[in-house]
N, CA, C and O atoms as a GROMACS GRO file, in nm:
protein
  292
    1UNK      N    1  -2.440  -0.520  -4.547
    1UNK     CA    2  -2.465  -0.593  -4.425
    1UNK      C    3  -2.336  -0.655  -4.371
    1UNK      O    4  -2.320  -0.662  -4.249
    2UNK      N    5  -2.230  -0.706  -4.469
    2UNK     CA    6  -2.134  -0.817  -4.410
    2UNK      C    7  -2.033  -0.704  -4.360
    2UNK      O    8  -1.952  -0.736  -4.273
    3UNK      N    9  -2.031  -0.528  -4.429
    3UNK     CA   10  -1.974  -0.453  -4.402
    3UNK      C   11  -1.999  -0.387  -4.221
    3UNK      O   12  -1.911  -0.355  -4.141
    4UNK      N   13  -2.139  -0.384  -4.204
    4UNK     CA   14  -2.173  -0.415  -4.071
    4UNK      C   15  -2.156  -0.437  -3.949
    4UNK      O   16  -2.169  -0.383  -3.839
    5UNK      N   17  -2.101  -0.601  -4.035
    5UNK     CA   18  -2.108  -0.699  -3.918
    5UNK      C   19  -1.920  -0.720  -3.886
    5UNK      O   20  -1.867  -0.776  -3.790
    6UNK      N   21  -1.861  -0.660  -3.994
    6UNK     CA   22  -1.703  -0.648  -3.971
    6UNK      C   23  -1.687  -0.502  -3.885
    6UNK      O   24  -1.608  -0.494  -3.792
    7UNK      N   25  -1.744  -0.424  -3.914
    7UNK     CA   26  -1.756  -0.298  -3.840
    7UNK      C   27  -1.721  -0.323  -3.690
    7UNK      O   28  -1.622  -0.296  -3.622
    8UNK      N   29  -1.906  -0.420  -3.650
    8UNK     CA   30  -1.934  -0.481  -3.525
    8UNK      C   31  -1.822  -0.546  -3.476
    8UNK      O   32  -1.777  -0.499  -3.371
    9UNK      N   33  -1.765  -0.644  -3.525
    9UNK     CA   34  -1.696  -0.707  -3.518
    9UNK      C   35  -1.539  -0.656  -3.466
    9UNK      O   36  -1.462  -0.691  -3.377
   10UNK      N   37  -1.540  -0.573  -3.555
   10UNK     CA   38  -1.368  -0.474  -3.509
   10UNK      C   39  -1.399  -0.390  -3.387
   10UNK      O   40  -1.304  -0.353  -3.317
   11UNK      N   41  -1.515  -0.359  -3.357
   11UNK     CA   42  -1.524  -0.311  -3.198
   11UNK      C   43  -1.552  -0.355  -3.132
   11UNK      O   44  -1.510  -0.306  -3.028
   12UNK      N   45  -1.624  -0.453  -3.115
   12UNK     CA   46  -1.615  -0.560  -3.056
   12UNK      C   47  -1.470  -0.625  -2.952
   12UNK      O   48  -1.454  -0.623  -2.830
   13UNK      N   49  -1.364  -0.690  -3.088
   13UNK     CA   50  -1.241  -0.672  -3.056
   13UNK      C   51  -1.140  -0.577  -3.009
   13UNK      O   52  -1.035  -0.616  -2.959
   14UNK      N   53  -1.177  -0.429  -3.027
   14UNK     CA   54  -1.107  -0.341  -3.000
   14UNK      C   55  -1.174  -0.343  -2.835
   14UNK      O   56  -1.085  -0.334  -2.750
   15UNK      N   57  -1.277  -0.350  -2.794
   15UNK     CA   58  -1.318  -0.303  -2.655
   15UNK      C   59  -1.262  -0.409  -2.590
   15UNK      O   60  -1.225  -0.377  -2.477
   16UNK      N   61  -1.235  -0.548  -2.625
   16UNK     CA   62  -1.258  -0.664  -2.567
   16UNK      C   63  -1.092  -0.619  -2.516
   16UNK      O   64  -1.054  -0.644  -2.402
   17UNK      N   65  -1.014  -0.559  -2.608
   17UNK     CA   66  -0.846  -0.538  -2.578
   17UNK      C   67  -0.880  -0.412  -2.472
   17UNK      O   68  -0.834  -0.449  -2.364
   18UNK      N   69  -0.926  -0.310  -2.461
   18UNK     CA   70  -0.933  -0.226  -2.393
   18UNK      C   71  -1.003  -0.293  -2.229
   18UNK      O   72  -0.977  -0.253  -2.116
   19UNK      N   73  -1.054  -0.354  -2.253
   19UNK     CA   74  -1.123  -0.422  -2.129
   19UNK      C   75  -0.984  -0.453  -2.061
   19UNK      O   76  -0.936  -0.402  -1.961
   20UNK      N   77  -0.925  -0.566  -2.156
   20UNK     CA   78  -0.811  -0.662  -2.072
   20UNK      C   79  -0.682  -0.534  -2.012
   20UNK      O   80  -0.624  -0.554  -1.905
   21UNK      N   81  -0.660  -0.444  -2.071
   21UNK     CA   82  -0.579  -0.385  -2.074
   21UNK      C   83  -0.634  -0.294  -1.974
   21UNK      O   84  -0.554  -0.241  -1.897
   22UNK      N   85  -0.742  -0.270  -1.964
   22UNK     CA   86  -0.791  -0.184  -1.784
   22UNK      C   87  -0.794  -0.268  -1.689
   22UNK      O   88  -0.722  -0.249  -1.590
   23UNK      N   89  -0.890  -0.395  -1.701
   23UNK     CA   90  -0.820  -0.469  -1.596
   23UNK      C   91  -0.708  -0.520  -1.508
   23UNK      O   92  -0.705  -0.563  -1.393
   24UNK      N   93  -0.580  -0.490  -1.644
   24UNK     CA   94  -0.457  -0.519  -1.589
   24UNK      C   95  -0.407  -0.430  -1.511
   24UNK      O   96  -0.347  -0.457  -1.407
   25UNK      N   97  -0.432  -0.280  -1.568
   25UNK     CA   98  -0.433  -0.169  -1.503
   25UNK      C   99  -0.459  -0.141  -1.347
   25UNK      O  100  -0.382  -0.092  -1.264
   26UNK      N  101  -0.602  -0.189  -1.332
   26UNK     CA  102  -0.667  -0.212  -1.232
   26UNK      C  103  -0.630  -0.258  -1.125
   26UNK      O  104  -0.643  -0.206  -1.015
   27UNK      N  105  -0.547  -0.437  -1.170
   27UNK     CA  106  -0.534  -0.496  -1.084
   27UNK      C  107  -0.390  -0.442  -1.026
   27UNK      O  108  -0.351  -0.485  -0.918
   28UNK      N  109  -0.328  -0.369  -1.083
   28UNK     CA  110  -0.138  -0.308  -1.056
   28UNK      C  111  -0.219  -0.181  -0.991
   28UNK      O  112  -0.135  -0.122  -0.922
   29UNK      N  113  -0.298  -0.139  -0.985
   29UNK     CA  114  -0.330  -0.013  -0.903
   29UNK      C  115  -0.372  -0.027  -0.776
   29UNK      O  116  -0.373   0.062  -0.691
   30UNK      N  117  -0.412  -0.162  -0.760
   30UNK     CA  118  -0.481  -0.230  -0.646
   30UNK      C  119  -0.356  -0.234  -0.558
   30UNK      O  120  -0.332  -0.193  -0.444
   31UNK      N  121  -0.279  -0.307  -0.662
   31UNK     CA  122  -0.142  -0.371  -0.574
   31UNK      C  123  -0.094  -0.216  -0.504
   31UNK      O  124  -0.080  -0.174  -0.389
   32UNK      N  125  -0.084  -0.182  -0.587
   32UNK     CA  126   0.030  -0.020  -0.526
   32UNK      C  127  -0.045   0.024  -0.429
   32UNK      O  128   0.016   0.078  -0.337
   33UNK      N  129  -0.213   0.015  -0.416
   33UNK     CA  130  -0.269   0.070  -0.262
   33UNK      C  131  -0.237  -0.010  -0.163
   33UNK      O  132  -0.206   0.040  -0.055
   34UNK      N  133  -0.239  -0.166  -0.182
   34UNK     CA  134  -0.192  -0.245  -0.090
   34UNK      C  135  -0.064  -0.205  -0.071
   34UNK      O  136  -0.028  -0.199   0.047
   35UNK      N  137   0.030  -0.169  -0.173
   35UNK     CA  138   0.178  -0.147  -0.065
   35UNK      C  139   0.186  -0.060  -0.006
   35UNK      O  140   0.265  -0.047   0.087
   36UNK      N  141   0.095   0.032  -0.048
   36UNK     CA  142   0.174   0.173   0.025
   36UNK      C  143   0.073   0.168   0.172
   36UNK      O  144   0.111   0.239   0.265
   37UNK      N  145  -0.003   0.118   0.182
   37UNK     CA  146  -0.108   0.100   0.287
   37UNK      C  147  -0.029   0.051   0.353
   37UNK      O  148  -0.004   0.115   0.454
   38UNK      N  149   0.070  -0.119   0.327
   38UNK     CA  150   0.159  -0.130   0.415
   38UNK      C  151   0.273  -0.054   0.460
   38UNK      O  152   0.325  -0.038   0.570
   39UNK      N  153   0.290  -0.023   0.374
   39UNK     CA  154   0.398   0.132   0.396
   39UNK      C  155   0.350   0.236   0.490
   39UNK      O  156   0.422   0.313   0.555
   40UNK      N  157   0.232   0.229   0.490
   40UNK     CA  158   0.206   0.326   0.626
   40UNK      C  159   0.209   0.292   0.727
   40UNK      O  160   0.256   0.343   0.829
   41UNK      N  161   0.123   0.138   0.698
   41UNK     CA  162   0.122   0.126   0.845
   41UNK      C  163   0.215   0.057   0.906
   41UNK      O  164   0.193   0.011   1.018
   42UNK      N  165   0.330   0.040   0.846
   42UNK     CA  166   0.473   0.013   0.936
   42UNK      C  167   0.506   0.096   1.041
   42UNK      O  168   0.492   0.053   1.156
   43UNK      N  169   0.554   0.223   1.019
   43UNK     CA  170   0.522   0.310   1.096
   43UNK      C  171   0.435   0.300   1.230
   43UNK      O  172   0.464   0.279   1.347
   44UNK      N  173   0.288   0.330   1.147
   44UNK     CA  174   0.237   0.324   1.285
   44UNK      C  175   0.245   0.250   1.392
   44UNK      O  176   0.226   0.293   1.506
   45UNK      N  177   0.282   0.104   1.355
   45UNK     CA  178   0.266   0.013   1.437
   45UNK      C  179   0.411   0.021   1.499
   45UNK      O  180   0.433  -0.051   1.597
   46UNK      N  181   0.482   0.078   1.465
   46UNK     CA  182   0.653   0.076   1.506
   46UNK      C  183   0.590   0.197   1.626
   46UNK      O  184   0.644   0.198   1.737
   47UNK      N  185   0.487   0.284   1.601
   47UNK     CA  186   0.486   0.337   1.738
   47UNK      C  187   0.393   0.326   1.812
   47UNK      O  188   0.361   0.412   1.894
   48UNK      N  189   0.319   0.191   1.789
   48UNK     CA  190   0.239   0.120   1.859
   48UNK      C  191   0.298   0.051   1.973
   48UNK      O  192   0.286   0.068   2.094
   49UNK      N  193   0.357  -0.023   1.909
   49UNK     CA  194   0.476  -0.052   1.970
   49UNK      C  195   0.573  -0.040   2.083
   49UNK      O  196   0.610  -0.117   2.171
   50UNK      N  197   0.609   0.110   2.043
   50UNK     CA  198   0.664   0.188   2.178
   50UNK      C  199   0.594   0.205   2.241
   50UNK      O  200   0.639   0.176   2.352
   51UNK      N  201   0.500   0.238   2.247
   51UNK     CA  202   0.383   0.289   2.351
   51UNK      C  203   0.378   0.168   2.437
   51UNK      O  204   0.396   0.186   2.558
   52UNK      N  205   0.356   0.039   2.391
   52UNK     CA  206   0.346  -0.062   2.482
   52UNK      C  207   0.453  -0.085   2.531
   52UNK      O  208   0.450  -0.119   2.649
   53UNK      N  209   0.608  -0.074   2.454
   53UNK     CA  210   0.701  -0.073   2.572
   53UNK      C  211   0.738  -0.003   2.672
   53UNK      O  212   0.808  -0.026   2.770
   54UNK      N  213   0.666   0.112   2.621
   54UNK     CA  214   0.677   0.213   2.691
   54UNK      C  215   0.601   0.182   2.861
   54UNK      O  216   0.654   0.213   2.967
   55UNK      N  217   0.450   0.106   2.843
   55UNK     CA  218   0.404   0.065   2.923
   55UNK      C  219   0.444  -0.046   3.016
   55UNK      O  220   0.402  -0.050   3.131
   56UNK      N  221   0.548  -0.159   2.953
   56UNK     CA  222   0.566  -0.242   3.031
   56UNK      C  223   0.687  -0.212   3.100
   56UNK      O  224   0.706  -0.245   3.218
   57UNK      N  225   0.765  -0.155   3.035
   57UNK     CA  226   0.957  -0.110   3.109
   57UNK      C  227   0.958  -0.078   3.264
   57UNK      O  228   0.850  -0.048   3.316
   58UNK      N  229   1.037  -0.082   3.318
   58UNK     CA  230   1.019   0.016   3.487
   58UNK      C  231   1.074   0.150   3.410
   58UNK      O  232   1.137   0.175   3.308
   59UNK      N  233   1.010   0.224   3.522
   59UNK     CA  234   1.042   0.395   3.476
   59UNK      C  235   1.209   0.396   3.486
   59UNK      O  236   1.256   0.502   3.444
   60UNK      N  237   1.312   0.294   3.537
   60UNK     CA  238   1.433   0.351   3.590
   60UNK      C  239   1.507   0.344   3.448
   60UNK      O  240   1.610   0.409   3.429
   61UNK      N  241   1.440   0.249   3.328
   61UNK     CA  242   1.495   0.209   3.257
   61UNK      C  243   1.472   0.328   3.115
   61UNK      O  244   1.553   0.363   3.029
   62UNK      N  245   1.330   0.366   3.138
   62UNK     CA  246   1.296   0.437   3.059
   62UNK      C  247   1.359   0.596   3.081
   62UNK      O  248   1.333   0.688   3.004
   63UNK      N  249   1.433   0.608   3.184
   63UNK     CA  250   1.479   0.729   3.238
   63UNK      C  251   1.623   0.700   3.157
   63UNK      O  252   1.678   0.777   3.077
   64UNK      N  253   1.664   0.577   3.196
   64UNK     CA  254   1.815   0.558   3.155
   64UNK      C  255   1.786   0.576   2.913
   64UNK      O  256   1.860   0.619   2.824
   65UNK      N  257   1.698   0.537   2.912
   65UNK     CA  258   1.707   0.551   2.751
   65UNK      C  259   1.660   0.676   2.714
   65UNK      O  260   1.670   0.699   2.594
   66UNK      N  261   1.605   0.776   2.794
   66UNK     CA  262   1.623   0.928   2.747
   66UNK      C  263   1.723   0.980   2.774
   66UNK      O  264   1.744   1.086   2.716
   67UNK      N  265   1.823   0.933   2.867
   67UNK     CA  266   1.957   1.021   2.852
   67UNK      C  267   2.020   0.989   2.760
   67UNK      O  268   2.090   1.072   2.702
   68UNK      N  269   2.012   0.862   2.722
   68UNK     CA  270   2.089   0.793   2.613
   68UNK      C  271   2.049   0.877   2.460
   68UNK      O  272   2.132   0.934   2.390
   69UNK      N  273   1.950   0.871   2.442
   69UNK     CA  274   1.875   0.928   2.318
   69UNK      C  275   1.886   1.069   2.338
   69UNK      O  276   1.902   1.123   2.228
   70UNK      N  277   1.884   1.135   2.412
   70UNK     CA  278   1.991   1.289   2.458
   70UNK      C  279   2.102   1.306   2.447
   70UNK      O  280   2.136   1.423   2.437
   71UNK      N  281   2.184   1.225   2.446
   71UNK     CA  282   2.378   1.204   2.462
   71UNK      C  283   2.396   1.158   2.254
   71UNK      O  284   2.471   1.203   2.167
   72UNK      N  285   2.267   1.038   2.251
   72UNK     CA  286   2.309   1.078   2.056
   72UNK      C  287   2.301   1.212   1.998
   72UNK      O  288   2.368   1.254   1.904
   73UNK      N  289   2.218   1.270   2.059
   73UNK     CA  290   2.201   1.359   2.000
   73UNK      C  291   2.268   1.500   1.986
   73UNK      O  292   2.222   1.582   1.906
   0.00000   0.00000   0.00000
């Protein structure tokens, strides 16, 4: 019986470490979707962005920064 209950006992402890040790897992896997999520959406919003400057500029200006961005190139 006391052989048993040490049995119980050692898995018990062994799951209780496997628990903590997925959780930790867990919570660093979480993090890395949160960064890279921000990592995307930097981007997008960088051409969110343009679009609205795109909307507010006068066309004379937006004419003058495609030649410009033509001449870097």
């Amino acid at each position: 019986m006391s052989q048993d209950m040490e049995s119980l006992f050692y898995q018990r402890t062994r799951l209780q470490e496997e628990n903590k040790r997925l959780t930790e897992e867990n919570a660093r896997l979480k993090q890395q979707v949160r960064d890279y999520e921000e990592e995307a959406y930097i981007p997008l919003a960088g051409k969110r962005i343009a679009k609205l400057k795109h909307l507010l500029e006068p066309p004379e200006y937006d004419e003058m920064g495609r030649r410009f961005e033509l001449e870097e190139k």
